[in-house]
Each structure stands twice: as structure tokens, then as C-alpha cells.
C-alpha positions in Angstrom: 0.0 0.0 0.0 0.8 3.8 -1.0 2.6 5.5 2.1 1.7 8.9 3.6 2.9 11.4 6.2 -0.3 13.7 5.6 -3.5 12.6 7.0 -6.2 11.4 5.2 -9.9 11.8 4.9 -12.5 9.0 3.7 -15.4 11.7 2.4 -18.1 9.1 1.5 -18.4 5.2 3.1 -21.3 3.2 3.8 -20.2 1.5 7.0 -23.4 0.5 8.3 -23.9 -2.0 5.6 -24.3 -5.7 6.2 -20.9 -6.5 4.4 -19.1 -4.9 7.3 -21.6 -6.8 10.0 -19.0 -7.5 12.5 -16.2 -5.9 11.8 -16.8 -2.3 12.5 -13.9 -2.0 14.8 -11.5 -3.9 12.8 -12.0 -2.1 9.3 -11.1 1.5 11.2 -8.3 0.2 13.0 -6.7 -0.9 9.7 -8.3 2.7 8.4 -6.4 4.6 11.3 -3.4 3.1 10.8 -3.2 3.6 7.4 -3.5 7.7 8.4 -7.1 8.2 8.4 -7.8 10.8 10.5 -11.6 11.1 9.3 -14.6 9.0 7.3 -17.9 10.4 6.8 -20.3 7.6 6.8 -23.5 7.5 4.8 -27.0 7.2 5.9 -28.8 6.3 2.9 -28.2 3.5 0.3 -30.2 0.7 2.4 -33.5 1.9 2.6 -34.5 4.0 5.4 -33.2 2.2 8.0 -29.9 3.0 7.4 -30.3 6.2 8.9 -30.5 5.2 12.3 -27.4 3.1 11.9 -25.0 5.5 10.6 -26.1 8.2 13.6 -25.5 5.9 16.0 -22.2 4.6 14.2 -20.9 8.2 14.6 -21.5 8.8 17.8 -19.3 5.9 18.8 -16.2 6.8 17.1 -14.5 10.4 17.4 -13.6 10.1 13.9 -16.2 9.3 12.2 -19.4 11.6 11.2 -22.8 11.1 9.7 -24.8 11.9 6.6 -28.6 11.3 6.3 -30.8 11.7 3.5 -33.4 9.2 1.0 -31.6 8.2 -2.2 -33.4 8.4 -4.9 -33.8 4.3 -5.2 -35.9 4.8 -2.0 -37.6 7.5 -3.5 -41.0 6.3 -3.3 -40.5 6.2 0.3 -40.1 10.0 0.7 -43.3 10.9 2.2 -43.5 13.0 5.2 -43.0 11.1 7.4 -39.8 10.0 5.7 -38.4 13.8 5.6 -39.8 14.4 9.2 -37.5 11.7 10.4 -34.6 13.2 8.3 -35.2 16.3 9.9 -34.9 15.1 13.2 -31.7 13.0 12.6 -29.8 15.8 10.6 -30.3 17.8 14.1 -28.1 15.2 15.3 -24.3 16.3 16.9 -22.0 14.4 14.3 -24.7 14.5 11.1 -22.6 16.7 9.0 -25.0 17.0 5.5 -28.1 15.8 3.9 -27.3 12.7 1.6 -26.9 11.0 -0.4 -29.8 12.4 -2.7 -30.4 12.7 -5.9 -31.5 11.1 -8.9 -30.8 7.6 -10.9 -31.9 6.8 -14.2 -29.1 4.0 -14.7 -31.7 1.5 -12.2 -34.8 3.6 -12.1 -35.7 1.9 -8.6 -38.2 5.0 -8.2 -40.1 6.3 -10.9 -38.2 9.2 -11.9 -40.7 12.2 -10.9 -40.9 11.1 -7.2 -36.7 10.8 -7.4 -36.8 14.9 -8.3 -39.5 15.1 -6.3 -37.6 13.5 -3.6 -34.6 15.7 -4.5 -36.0 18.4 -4.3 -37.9 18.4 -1.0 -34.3 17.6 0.5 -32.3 20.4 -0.8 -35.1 22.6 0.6 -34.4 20.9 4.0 -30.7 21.4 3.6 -30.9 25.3 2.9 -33.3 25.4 5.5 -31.2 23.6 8.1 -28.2 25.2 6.4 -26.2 21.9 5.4 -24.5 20.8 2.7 -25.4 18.4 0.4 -23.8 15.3 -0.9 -25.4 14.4 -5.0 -26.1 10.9 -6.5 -26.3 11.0 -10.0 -26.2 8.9 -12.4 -26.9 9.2 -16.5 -29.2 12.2 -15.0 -27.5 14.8 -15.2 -29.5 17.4 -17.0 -32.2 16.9 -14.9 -29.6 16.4 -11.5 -28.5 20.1 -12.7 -32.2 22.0 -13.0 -32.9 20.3 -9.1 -29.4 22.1 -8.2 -29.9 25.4 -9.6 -33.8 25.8 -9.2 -33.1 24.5 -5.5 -30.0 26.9 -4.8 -27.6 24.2 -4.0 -25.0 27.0 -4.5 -26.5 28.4 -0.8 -25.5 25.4 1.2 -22.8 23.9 -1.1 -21.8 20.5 -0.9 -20.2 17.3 -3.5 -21.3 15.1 -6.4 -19.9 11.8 -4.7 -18.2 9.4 -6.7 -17.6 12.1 -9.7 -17.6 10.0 -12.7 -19.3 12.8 -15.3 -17.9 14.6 -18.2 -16.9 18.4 -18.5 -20.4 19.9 -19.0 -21.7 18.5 -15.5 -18.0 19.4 -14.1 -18.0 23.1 -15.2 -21.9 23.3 -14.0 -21.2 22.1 -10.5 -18.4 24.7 -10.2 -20.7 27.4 -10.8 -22.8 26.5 -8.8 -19.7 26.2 -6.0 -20.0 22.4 -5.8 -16.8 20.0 -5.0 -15.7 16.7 -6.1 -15.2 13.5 -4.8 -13.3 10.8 -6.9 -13.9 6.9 -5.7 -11.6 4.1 -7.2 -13.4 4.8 -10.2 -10.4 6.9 -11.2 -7.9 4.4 -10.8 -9.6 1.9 -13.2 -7.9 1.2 -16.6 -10.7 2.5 -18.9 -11.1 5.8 -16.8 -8.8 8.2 -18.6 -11.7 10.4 -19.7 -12.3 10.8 -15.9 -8.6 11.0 -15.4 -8.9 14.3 -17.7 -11.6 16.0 -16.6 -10.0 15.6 -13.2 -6.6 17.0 -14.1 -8.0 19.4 -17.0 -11.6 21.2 -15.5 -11.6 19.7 -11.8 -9.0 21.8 -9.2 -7.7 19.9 -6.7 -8.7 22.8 -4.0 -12.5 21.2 -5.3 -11.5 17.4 -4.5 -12.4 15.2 -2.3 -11.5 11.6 -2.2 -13.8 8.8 -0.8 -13.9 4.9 -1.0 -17.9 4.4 -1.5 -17.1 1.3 0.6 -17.9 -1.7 0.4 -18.1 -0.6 -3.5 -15.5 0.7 -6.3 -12.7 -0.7 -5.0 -9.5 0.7 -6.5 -6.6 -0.9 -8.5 -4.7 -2.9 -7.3 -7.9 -4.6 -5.3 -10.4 -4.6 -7.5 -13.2 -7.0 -6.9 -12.2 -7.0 -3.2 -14.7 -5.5 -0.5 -13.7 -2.3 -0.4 -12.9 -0.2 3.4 -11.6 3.1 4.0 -8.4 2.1 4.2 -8.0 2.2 0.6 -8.9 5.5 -0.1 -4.8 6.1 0.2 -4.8 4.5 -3.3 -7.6 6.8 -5.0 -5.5 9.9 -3.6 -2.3 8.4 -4.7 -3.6 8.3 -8.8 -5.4 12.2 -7.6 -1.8 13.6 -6.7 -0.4 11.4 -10.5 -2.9 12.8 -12.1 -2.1 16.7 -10.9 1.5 16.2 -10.7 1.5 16.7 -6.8 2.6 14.4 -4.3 0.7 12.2 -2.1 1.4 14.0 0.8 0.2 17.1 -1.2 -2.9 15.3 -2.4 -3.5 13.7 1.4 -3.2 17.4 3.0 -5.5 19.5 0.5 -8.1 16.5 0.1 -8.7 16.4 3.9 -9.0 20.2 4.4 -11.2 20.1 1.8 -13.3 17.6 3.3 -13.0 19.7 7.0 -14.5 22.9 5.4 -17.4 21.3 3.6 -18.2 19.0 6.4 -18.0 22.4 8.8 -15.7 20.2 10.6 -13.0 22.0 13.3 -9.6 23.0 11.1 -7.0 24.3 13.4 -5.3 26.8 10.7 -1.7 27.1 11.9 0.4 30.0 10.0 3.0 28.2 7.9 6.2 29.8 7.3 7.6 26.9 5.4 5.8 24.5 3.8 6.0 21.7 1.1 4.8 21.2 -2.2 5.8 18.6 -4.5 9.7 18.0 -3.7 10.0 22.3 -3.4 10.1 23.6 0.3 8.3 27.3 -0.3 9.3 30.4 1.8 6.6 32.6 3.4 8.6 35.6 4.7 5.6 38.3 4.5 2.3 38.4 3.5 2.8 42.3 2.1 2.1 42.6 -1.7 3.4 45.4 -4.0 0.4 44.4 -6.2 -3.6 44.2 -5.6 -4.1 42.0 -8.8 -7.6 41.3 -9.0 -6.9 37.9 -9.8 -5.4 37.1 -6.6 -7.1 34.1 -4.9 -5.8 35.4 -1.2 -8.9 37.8 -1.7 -11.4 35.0 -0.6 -8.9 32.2 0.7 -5.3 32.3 2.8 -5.0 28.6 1.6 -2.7 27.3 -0.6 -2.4 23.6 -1.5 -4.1 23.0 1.6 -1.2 25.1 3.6 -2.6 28.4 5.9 -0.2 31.2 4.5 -1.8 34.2 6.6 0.6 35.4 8.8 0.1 37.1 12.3 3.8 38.8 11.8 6.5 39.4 9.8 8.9 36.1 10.9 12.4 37.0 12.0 15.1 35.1 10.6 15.6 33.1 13.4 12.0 31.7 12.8 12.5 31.0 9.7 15.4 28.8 9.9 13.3 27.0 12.9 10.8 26.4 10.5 13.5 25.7 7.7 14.9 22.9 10.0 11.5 21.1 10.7 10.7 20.5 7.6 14.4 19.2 6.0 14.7 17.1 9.3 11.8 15.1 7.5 12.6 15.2 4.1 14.8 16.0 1.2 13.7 18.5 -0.9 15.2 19.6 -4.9 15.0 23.4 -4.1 14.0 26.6 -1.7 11.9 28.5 -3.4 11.2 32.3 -2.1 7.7 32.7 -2.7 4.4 33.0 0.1 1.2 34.6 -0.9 3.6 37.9 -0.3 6.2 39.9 -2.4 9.4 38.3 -1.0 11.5 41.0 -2.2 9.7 43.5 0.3 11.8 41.7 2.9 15.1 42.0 0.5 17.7 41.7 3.3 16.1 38.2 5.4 15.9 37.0 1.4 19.4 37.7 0.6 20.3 36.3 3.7 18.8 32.9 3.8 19.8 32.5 0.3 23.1 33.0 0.3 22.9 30.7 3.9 20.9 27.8 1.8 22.9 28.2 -1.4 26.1 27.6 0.2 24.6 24.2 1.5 24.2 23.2 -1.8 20.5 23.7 -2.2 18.9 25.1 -5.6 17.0 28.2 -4.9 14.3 29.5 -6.9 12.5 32.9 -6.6 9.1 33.5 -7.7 8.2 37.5 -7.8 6.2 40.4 -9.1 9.3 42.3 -10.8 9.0 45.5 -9.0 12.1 45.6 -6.7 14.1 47.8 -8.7 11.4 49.8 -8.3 11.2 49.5 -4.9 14.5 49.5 -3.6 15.4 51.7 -6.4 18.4 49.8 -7.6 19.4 46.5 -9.3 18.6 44.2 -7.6 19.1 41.2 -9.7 22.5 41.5 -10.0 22.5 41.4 -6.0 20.8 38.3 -6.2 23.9 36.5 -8.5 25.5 33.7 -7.0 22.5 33.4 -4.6 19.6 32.9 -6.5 19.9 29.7 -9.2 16.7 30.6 -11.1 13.8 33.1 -11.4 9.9 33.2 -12.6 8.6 36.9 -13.1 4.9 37.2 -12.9 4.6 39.4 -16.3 0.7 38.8 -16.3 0.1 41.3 -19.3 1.9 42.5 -23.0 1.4 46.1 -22.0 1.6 48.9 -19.7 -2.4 49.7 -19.5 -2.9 45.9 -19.3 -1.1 45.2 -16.6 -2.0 48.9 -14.7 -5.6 47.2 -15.0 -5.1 43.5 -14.0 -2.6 44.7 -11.4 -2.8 47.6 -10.2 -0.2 49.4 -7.6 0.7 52.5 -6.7 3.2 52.7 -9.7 0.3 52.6 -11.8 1.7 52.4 -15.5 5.3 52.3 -14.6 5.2 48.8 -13.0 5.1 47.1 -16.4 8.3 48.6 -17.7 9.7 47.8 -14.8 8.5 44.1 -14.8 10.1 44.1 -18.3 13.8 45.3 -17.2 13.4 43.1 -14.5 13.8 39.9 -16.8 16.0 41.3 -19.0 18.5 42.4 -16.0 17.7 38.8 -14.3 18.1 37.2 -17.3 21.9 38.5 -17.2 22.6 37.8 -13.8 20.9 34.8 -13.1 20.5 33.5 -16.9 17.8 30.8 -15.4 14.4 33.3 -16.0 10.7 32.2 -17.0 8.0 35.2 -17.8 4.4 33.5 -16.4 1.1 35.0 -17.0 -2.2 33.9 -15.1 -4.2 32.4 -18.2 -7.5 35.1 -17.7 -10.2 35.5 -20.2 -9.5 37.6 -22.6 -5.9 38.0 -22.2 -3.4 38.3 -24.8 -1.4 35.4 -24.3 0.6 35.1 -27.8 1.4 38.7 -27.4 3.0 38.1 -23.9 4.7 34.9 -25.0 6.4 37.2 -28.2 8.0 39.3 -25.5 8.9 37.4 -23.3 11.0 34.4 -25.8 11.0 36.3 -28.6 11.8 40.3 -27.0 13.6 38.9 -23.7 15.0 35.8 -25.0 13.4 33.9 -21.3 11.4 31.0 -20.8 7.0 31.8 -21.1 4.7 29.5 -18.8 0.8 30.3 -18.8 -0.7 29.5 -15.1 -4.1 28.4 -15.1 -6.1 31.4 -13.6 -8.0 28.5 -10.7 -4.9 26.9 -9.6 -2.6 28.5 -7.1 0.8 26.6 -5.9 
């Protein structure tokens, strides 16, 4: 089995089924010690009884927490009475949303107008009790879509478990401020269409990863009886499938699954933090820039690391925090970058550097381009010998362009000065790539003729919904 430092979160299991009669305790021992710190368990998938079963399973086990909901096979049992009891259940302590729900035309169990009708009524409950939601759907999804939007699912939020649908339903439910949760399904041979949508439409601040136990389970166990346990293999294809790490994967997956559950998240300031095989640097949080793209405007979160800072660190917490992280690991390079302007701080930079360079370590700088303007010198030809490579966020082909995207108290002279930035860094450290944030709009082969053609450096496009 995969291995994993970060914790891990199993956010949709059906423990209360019969195929784990038994052998409750047993399957989350082998779930806790393969880092499961979490497992939402599902009251619905059984009939209505199952309700009852996953509440009390919950409330056993510090760990574990509850959905309840009618799924739309049991439709035709969602009278009253039916909803009354969900009601009362989802007032529960550990019943953390309303699910699974939805509609299934793959089975049609229930005749399909009382499985929307069914829907319906319990998105109206879960705005009303002000939970999330967790979807069933299956080869409904035009219809699964009208219940979401006429029912203002983007009120109370919540996840289409099991995501095994195309790009149309994927774009939708982000709209509509949904997340994702991928099952084994995405480990399965003939799932490279899900693979894409994942990597291409899906960000991984959105996903979720679950086990569906005792179904779906992943490669290398399929036909098996699946158990949370195994979810470390559906996040282990997530982080291939992103290019992260499954430590990366692991850590953003579970405080993804904490904020929609409304579970308690502890965010601890990190001052250096991992992703991938790069240890970043968070030296400030000040920004030259107030680009309106900037995703700290509605979330201090980056690959599921808590970058707001209280204070400014001193260097002497920095190489505290340094040390921590490189007792545990190896790591290719140091790269100076925070949801902050590093080159505000210009002296602690320069310093740790040069310390960290002359230990052999690669060190990379990512930055806005404006501290020549700032410091009002060069001050990429302070960072020679230091500093092995650097990525300049050009983020426009012109002056106005970048005055509007970017704005800053330099107003139209910060784009110049983002331009002589490369081209002095490009001299001094010779290792330089231009990036632009890929917005609407944007002239992107404009900015890509300056900066290889013009500034003879490196271009990358960032995707404008994926920070880190």
C-alpha cells in the first residue's frame, strides 16, 4: 500500500452496511493506521433504515461523522414522514450534511418524478437547516442540474460523490460552487476520460476523495470489498494525475473535506511549507500588487497550507521552520515565494539565500518584478550567486494591461519595470521564466512574443484557478 505522512480523509463510506456486519472495529483500525484521521459515513443507500445506523455509528467513534438523507432508489418512500425523520436526525451532533440524494436513471428503482420530487424536498431541508449536500447522480445529469440550480444548491454547497461525469456536469457544478469526490473509479484502466476532466476542468482545492465502501474498489484490489483504508490509493492516482505528491494530495483533500463537512480545522500560520519536492518560503504576506486575480482575496489557503501570517517572521524563525521541515525530508529546491512579495523583505531573502545556497541547495524565486522599483536599484544583480533561477509574474503584454489587472501605486510604470526586470535577471541569473495567469481575454501570444521572442526567457501560462 501507498505510504503517507499527511492525514487522510475518507469523504463518503457506507459502513453500516451488512458486508461490514462485525467488523466495524476492525475495518477502522486498519483505516487509522493507514492515516485516516476522518470517514464520513453515509445514511442512505439501504432503505431507510440506514439512517439510524450510521447516527449511532458516529456517535461511537471520534472520527467518524454522519450523513442522512433518501436516495433516490428509496424515492418512493419519501413521504412525510420519511423527511420528518430526516429532519430530526440531521439535528443530530456528528450529522454533517443531507445525503446521499439525488436522482438515478441507470436502475430507475423509483419512478423518476418522485426521485426529483424527492430531491427536491431535501435540498429545501438542507438550505433550510443550512447543510451541505452530498449528490447521487447517475446518467441524469440534465435533470440532476435544473434540481441544483432551481433549489439553490450553491447556498449550502456541498459534493457530487463518486464524480464519474464529463466536462459539461463538471463546469456546471463549479458554478454553482459544488466540490468533487473521486472513488476508485479513477484508478480503473478504462477511466482516462475521468482522469482528464480531473486534471483538466476539476482543481484539486475542489476534490475530495472517498472509497464508496464496500463498492468501487481501487486498482490494485479490485473485486475485493472495499474499506476506507483504501482511499490512500484513489488519492495516490489524484496527486499522479495533478503532478502533486501524495502528501500534497492527502493534506489539501482532507482540508477540503473539514471545510465542507463544517468540521473543526486548526489553521496554523506556515512559514515553510511543502509542495511537491520544493520547500516554499513565506517571509511576508505584504504585496506590491492588488491583482484582481489574486485568490488570497477570498482564501489564505494554498495547496491546503494556511499562508496568513500574524507577523513578519524574523530570521531566526525561519530557519526553525527551515529545520523542521528538511529534518523530515529531502527536498530539490527553496523556493522564495508566500502569498507575499518576498523582495519586500530584501535583506532576510538575501540572507537565507546565500545561507541555503552555500549548503548546496537550488533556490528559486518567484516574484512580481518590481524591486528595482522599490529599492530603487538592481537588484538582480544582487541576487547573483545566490539565487539559481527566477519566474517573473509578467501577467500582461502592455503597460495599461497590466495597470488594470494589477494595479499598484506605480500605476503604468510597473510594467516597464517588470520588463527590465527579466532582462537584468536574465543576465545575472540566466535561469528566468515570464508566467502570465491564463484570464479570459488575455493576450497570451502577445506576452509569449515578448517574453521568448523580445527577452529571449522562458514563457509559462498558469491556469487562472490553480494556485501553488
Amino acid at each position: 500500500m501507498a505510504d503517507t505522512s499527511a492525514p487522510l480523509f475518507d469523504a463518503h463510506a457506507h459502513l453500516d452496511f451488512d458486508d461490514f456486519s462485525g467488523e466495524t472495529d476492525a475495518v477502522l483500525a486498519r483505516a487509522r493506521a493507514a492515516g485516516l484521521v476522518g470517514i464520513v459515513t453515509v445514511g442512505a443507500g439501504r432503505g431507510l433504515d440506514g439512517q439510524d445506523a450510521a447516527v449511532a455509528l458516529a456517535a461511537r467513534h471520534p472520527d467518524v461523522w454522519a450523513t442522512v438523507g433518501i436516495h433516490p432508489h428509496d424515492a418512493r418512500q419519501a413521504d412525510e414522514t420519511a423527511l420528518a425523520r430526516i429532519r430530526e436526525l440531521a439535528a443530530r451532533p456528528r450529522v454533517v450534511a443531507i445525503g446521499e440524494i439525488g436522482l438515478d436513471y441507470h436502475y430507475d428503482h423509483s419512478p423518476r418524478p418522485q426521485q426529483r420530487q424527492a430531491f427536491a424536498a431535501q435540498l429545501r431541508l438542507a438550505r433550510e437547516l443550512r447543510l451541505p449536500i452530498v449528490v447521487h447522480t447517475r446518467e441524469a445529469e440534465d435533470d440532476t442540474l435544473a434540481v441544483l440550480v432551481d433549489e439553490g444548491a450553491a447556498e449550502v454547497g456541498g459534493l457530487l460523490h463518486c464524480f464519474s461525469g464529463g466536462e459539461r456536469l463538471a463546469r456546471a457544478a463549479l458554478s454553482l460552487g459544488l466540490h468533487f469526490s473521486f472513488s476508485g473509479v479513477l484508478t480503473f484502466p478504462k477511466a482516462d476520460g475521468l482522469r482528464d476532466v480531473a486534471r483538466r476542468v476539476v482543481p484539486i482545492e475542489r476534490s475530495l476523495v472517498e472509497t464508496d465502501a464496500p463498492f468501487l474498489a481501487p486498482v490494485p484490489l479490485r473485486g475485493k470489498r472495499c474499506e476506507p483504508a483504501w482511499v490512500v490509493h484513489t488519492a495516490a492516482k489524484l496527486a499522479e494525475v495533478h503532478g502533486l505528491s501524495l502528501e500534497d494530495v492527502a493534506r489539501i483533500t482532507t482540508r477540503n473535506a473539514r471545510r465542507l463537512y463544517r468540521l473543526e480545522d486548526p489553521l496554523e500560520p506556515r512559514l515553510a511549507y511543502p509542495i511537491r519536492d520544493s520547500l516554499y518560503l513565506n517571509i511576508t504576506n505584504r504585496c506590491t500588487l492588488a491583482c484582481t486575480f489574486c485568490a488570497k482575496r477570498s482564501d489564505w489557503t494554498v495547496k491546503g497550507h494556511f499562508l496568513k501570517l500574524p507577523a513578519e517572521p524574523s530570521a531566526a524563525e525561519m530557519r526553525a521552520a527551515i529545520a523542521v521541515e528538511t529534518a523530515r525530508r529531502e527536498f530539490s529546491e527553496v523556493v522564495f515565494c508566500g502569498f507575499g512579495e518576498s523582495t519586500l523583505r530584501l535583506e532576510l531573502l538575501k540572507e537565507l539565500a546565500t545561507e541555503w545556497h552555500g549548503r548546496g541547495r537550488r533556490i528559486r524565486l518567484d516574484t512580481d518584478g518590481l524591486a528595482d522599483l522599490v529599492h530603487g536599484r538592481d537588484v538582480a544583480a544582487e541576487l547573483r550567486g545566490i539565487v539559481d533561477a527566477v519566474s517573473v509574474s509578467l501577467n500582461a503584454p502592455d503597460a495599461e494591461s497590466h495597470a488594470r489587472l494589477c494595479p499598484s501605486r506605480f500605476g503604468t510604470q510597473a510594467w516597464p519595470a517588470v520588463v527590465g526586470f527579466l532582462r537584468s535577471a536574465r543576465k545575472h541569473i540566466g535561469d528566468v521564466t515570464a508566467t502570465v495567469v491564463g484570464l479570459p481575454g488575455l493576450d497570451l501570444e502577445a506576452c509569449r512574443r515578448l517574453a521568448e521572442d523580445d527577452l529571449g526567457v522562458r514563457f509559462r501560462v498558469r491556469p487562472h484557478n490553480v494556485v501553488g
